[in-house]
MILO-532793 format. One record per residue (C-alpha): residue in three letters; z, y, x; residue number from 1. Coordinates in steps of 0.001 Angstrom, whole numbers. Each point is the difference from the previous one (the first is absolute). Layout:
% residues N
{"ALA", {Z, Y, X}, NUM},
...
***
This chain:
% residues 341
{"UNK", {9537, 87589, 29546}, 1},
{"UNK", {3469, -46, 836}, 2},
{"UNK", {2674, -3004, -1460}, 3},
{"UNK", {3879, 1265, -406}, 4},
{"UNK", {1691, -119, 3407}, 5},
{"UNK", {-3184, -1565, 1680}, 6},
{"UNK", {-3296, 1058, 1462}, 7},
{"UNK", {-3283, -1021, -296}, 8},
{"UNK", {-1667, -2527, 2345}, 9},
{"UNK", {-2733, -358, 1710}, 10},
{"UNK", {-2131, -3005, 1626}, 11},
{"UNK", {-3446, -1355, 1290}, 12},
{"UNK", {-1541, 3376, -1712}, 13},
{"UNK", {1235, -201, -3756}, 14},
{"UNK", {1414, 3028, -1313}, 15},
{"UNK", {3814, 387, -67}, 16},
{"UNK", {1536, -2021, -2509}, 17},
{"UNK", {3995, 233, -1078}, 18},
{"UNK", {2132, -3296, 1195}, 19},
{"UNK", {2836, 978, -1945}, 20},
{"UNK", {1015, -1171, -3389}, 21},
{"UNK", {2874, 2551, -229}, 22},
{"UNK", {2984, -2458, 780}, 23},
{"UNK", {2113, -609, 2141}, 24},
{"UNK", {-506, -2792, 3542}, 25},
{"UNK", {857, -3847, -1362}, 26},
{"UNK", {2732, -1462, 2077}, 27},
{"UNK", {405, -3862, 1200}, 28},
{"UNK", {1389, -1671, -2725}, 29},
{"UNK", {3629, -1833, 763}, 30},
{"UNK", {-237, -3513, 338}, 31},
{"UNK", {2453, 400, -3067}, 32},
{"UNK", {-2278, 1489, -2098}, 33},
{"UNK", {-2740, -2413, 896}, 34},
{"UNK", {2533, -3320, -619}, 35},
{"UNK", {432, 1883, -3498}, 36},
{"UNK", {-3480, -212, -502}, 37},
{"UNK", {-573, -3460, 1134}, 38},
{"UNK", {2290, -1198, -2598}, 39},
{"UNK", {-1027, 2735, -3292}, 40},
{"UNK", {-3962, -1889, 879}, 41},
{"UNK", {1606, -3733, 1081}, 42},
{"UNK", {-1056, -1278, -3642}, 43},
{"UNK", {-3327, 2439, -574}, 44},
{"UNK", {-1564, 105, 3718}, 45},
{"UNK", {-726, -3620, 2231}, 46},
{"UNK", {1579, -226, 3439}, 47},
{"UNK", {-3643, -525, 1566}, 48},
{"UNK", {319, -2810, 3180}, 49},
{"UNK", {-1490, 304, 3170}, 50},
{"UNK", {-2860, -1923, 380}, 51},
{"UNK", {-2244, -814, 3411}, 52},
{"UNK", {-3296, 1215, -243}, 53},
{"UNK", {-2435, -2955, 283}, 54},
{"UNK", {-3180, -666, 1591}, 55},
{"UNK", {-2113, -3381, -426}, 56},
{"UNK", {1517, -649, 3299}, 57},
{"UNK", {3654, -459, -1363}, 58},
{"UNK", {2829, 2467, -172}, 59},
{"UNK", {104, 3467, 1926}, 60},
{"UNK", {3801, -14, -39}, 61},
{"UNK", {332, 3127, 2044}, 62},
{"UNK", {-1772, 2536, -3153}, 63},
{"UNK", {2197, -787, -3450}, 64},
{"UNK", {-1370, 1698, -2923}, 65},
{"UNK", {2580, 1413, -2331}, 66},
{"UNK", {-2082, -612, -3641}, 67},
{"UNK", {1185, 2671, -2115}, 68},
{"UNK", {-2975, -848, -2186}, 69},
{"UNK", {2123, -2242, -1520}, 70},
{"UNK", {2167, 2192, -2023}, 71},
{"UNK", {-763, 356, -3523}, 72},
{"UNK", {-2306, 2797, 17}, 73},
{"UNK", {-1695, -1150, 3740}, 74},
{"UNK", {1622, 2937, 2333}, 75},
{"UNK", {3243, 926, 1132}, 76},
{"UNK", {252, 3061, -2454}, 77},
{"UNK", {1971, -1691, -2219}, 78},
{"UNK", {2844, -403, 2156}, 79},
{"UNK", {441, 3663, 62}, 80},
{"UNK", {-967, 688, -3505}, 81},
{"UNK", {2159, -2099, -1902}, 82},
{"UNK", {3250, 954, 2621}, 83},
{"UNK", {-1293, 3520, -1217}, 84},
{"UNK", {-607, -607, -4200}, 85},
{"UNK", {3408, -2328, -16}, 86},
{"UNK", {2117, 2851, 1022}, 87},
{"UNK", {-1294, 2422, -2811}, 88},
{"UNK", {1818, 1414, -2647}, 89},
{"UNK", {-934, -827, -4265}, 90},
{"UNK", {-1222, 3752, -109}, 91},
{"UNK", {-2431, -121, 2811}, 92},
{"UNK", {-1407, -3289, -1049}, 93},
{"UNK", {-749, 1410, -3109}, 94},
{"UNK", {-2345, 1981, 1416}, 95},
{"UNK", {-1901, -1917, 1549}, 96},
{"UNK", {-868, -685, 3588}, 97},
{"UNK", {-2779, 1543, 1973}, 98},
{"UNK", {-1150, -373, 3878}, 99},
{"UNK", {-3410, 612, 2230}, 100},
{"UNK", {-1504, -2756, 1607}, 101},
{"UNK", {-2613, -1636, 1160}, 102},
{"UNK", {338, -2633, -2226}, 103},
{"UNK", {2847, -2527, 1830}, 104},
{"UNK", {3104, 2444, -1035}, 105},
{"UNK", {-1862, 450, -3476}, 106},
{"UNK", {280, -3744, -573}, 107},
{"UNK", {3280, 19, 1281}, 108},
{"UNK", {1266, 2638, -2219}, 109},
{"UNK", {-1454, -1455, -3113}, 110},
{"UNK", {1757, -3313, 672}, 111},
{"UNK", {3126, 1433, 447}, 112},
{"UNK", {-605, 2424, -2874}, 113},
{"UNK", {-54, -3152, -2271}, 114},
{"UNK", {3187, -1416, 1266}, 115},
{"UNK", {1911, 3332, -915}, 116},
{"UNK", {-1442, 380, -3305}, 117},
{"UNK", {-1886, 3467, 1147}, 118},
{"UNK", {-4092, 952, -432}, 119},
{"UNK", {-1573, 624, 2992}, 120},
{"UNK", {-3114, 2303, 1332}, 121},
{"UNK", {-1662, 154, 3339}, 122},
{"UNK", {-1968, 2546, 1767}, 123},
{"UNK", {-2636, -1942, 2104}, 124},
{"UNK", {-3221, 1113, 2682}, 125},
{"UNK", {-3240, -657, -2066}, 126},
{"UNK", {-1120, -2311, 2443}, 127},
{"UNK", {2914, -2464, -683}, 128},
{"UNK", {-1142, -3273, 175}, 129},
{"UNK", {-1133, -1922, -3493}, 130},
{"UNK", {2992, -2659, 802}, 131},
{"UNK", {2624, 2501, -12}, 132},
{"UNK", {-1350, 1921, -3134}, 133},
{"UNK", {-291, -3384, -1616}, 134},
{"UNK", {3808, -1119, 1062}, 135},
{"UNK", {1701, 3542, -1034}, 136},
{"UNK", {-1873, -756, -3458}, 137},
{"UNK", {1399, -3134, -193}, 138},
{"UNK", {3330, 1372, 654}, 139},
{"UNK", {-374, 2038, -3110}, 140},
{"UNK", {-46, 3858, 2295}, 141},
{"UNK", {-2234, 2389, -734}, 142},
{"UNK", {-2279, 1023, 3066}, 143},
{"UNK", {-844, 3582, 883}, 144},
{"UNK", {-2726, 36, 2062}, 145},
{"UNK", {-643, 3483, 2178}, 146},
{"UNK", {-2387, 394, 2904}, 147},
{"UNK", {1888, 7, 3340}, 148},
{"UNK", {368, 3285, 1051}, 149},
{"UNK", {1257, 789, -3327}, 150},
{"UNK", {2379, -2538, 115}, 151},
{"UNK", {1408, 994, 2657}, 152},
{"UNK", {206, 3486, -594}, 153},
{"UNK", {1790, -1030, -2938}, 154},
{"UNK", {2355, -1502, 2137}, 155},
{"UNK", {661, 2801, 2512}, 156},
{"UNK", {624, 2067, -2660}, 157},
{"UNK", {2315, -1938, -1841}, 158},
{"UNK", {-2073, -237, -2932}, 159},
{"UNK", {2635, -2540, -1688}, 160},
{"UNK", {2517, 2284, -511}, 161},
{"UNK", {-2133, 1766, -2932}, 162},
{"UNK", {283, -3389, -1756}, 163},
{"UNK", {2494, -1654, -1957}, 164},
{"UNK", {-315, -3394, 1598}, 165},
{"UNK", {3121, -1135, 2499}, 166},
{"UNK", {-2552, -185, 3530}, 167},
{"UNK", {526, -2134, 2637}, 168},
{"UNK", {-1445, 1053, 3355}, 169},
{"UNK", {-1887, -2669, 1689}, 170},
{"UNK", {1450, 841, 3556}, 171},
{"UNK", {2587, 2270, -128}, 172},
{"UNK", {2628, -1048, -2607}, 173},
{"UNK", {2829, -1893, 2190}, 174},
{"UNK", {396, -2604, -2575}, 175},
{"UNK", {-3764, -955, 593}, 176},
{"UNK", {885, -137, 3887}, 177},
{"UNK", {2724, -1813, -467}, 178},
{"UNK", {-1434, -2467, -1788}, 179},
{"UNK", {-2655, -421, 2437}, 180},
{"UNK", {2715, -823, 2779}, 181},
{"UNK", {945, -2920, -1897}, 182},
{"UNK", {-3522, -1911, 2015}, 183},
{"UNK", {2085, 1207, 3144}, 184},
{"UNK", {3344, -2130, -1066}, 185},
{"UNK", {-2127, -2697, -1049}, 186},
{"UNK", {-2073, 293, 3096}, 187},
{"UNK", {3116, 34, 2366}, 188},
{"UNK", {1964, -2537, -1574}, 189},
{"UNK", {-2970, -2694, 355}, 190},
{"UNK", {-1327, 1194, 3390}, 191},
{"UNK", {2985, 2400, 1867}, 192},
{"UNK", {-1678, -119, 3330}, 193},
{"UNK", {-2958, 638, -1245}, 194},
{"UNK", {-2257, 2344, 2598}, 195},
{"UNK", {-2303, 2149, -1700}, 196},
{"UNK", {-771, 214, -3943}, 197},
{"UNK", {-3317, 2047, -1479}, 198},
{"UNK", {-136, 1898, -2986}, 199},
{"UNK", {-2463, 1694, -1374}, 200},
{"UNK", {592, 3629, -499}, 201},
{"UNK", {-1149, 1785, -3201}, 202},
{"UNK", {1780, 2694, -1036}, 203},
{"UNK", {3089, -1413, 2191}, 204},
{"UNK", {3093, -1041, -2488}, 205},
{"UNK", {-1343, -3894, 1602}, 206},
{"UNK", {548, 768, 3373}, 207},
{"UNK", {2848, 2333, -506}, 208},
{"UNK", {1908, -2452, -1824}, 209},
{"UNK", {-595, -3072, 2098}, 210},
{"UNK", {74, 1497, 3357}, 211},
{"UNK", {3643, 1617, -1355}, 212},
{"UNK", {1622, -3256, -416}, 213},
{"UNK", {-944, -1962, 2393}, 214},
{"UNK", {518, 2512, 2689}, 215},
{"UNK", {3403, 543, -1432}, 216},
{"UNK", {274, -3584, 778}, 217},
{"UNK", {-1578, -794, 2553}, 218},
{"UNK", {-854, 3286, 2122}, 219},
{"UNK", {-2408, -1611, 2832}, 220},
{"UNK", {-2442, -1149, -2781}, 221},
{"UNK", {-3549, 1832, 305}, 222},
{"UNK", {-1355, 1488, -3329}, 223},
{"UNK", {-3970, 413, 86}, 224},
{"UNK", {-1597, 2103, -2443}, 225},
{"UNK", {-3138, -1311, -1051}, 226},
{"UNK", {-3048, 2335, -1380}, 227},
{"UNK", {-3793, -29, -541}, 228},
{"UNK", {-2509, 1451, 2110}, 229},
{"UNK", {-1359, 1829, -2676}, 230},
{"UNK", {3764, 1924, -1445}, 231},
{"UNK", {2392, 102, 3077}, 232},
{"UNK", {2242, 2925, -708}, 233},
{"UNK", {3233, -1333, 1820}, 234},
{"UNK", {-1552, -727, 3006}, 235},
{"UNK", {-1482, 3711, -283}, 236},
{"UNK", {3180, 1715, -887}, 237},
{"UNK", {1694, -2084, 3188}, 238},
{"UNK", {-2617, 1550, 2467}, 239},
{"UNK", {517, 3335, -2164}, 240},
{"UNK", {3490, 199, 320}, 241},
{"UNK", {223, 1005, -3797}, 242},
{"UNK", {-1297, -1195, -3375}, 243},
{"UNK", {-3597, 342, -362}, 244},
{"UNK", {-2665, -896, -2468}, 245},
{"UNK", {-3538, -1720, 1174}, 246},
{"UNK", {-3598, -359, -1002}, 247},
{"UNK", {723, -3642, -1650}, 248},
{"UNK", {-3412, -2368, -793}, 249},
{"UNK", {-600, -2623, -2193}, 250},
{"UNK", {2247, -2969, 640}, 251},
{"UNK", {548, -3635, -1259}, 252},
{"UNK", {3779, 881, 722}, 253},
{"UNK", {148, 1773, -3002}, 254},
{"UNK", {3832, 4, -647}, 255},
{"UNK", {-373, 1704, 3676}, 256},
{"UNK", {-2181, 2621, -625}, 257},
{"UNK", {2531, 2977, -240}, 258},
{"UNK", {-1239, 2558, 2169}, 259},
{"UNK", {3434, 2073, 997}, 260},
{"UNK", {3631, -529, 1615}, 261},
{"UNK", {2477, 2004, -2329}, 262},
{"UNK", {2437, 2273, 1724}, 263},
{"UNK", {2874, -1953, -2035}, 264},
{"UNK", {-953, -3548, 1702}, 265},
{"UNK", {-924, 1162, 3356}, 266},
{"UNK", {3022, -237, 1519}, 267},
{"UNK", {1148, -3294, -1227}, 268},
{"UNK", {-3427, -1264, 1202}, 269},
{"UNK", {444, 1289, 3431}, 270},
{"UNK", {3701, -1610, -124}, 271},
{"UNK", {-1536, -3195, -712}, 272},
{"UNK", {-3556, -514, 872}, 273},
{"UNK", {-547, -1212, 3745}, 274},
{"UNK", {-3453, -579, 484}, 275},
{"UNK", {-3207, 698, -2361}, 276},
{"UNK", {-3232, -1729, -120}, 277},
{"UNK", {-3239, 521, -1661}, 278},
{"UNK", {-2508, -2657, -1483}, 279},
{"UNK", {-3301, -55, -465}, 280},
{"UNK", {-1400, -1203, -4046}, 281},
{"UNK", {-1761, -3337, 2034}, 282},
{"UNK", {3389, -888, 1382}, 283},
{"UNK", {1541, 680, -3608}, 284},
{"UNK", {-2455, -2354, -1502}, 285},
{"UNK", {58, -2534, 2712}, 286},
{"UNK", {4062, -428, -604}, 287},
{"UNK", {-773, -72, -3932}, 288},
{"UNK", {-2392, -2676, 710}, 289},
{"UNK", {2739, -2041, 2313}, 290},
{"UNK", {3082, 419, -2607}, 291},
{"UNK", {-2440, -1124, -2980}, 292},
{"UNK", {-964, -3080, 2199}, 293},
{"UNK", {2356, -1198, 2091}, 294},
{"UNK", {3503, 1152, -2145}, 295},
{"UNK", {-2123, 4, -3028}, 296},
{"UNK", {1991, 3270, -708}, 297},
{"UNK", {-2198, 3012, -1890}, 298},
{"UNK", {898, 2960, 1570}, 299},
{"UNK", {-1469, 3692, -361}, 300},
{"UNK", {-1553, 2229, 2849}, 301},
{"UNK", {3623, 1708, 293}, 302},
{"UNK", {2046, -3126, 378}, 303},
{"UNK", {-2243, -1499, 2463}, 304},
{"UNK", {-175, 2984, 1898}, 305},
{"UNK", {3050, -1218, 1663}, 306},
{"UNK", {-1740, -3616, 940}, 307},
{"UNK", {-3044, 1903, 1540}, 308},
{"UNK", {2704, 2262, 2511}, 309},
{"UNK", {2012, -3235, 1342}, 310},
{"UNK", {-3303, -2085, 462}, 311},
{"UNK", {-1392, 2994, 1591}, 312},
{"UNK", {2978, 97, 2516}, 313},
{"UNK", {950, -2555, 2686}, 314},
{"UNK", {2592, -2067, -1}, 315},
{"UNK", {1398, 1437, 2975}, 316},
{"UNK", {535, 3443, -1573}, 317},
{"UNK", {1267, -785, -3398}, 318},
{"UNK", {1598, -2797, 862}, 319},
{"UNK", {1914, -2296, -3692}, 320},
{"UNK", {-1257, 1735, -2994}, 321},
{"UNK", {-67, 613, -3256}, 322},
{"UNK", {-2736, 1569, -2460}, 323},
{"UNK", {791, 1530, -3440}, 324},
{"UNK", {-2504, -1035, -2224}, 325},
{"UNK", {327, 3288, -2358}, 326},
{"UNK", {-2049, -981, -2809}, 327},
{"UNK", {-2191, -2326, -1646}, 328},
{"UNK", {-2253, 2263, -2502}, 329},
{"UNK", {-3856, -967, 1188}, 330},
{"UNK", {-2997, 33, -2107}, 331},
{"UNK", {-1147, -3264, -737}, 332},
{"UNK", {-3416, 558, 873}, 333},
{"UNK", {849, 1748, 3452}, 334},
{"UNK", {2074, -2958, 1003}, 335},
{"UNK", {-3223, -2151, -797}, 336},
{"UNK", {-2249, 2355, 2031}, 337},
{"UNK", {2639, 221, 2879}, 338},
{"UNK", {1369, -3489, 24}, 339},
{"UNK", {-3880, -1329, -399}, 340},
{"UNK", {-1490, 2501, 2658}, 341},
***
């Protein structure tokens, strides 16, 4: 089947699946329009520190952990939701807001949906964890939960525009982006030679953000995209030369399980992204284990994704770093079974 302006894709096998939402490539955002969004989230969003990651052995001061678990809703999607929900006018409040997630921007949504007096609604996989479903209830959203390739048909068909909700796009509304970026001020003002910094790379508004503003600030900094083994589609599309879609498999990095580059995000990502690496579900589990023990921080498969890549690389190579921690939405009785295992 063939998307608007796009062709299919094809990878590992799988038959050809569209990349392309329709739209139109998202740019860099300005460092303007990311200082505007610092300040419309400086009294809803916390400026997260950088902290060392520890080890019984004291202080590995060379790997800081940037613990966007701490925000209000335990991930960094409020920083781009709430830049996104402030700026909207009485008349699309009114009618609600909607999004598609995988459970983080769902949360994030319905938090900000409260602060701007609007309903909210979230498309979700069926396989989204019970923490998530349990938080977006909290929240007061209504989940709709679709099997995956549903879901994401529904997506690359632009299945929102037959409802009356206002929609914001997970990863390719430049307000979302830009609100990401504000980790990279926050991240250069506290650490500005900092070498390398990891981010975990789900559908890519993360990575496109961050890796925007700090290379607009700093332009020799190194930007590593970090994936599971078992869903890798960047590194795929980069040894493609195109967007492609792959065969993904069960992961703990569920927030990381979307199995396609779009066409409008690929070539911000290639702009940005300077290295990619894969990790396997033991490494995963061994770096939620450490950040539970040692920082006593409770961190989700896709946040610590970033821990497992820079403990996975030598010193030598990455040099000062720093690792997003995305997202803090874990069953409680996985952490048990992974922290106790």
């Amino acid at each position: 089947m063939d998307a608007p302006g796009g062709g299919d894709k094809l990878i590992n096998g799988s038959q050809p699946r569209r990349t392309k939402f329709g739209g139109t490539p998202i740019g860099a955002p300005s460092l303007d329009n990311v200082r505007a969004a610092a300040e419309r989230i400086r009294n809803v969003a916390v400026r997260t520190p950088l902290l060392p990651l520890r080890s019984y052995l004291g202080a590995e001061p060379d790997i800081l952990l940037k613990p966007e678990t701490l925000q209000p809703v335990t991930s960094f999607k409020i920083r781009g939701a709430y830049n996104w929900a402030s700026t909207l006018t009485d008349e699309q409040r009114s009618r609600g807001l909607s999004t598609v997630s995988a459970g983080n921007t769902a949360q994030a949504v319905a938090y900000a949906a409260r602060l701007v007096g609007a309903s909210a609604r979230s498309r979700l996989p069926g396989t989204t964890p019970r923490a998530k479903i349990e938080a977006i209830n909290t929240y007061g959203m209504e989940p709709v939960l679709m099997p995956e390739d549903e879901l994401f048909d529904w997506m690359l068909s632009a299945g929102w525009e037959d409802e009356s909700y206002t929609f914001l796009h997970p990863w390719v509304e430049p307000l979302m982006v830009a609100g990401s970026a504000t980790i990279g001020l926050e991240i250069h003002h506290d650490l500005p030679d900092v070498d390398t910094v990891f981010v975990s790379v789900g559908g890519g508004g993360l990575i496109c953000g961050v890796g925007s503003a700090l290379k607009a600030l700093n332009p020799n900094v190194r930007i590593v995209a970090v994936q599971p083994e078992a869903c890798a589609p960047l590194r795929a599309s980069l040894s493609a030369g195109a967007p492609v879609w792959v065969h993904a498999q069960p992961t703990l990095c569920d927030g990381l399980g979307v199995p396609f580059v779009t066409d409008e995000m690929w070539p911000l990502l290639q702009s940005v992204v300077d290295d990619t690496v894969t990790v396997s579900e033991d490494q995963v589990k061994d770096a939620i284990r450490r950040l539970a023990l040692d920082n006593k921080l409770v961190v989700e498969g896709a946040g610590a994704a970033s821990v497992a890549a820079a403990l996975a690389m030598p010193l030598s190579q990455r040099g000062r770093s720093v690792c997003i921690l995305s997202g803090g939405s874990i069953d409680g009785d996985k952490l048990a079974s992974i922290v106790g295992g």
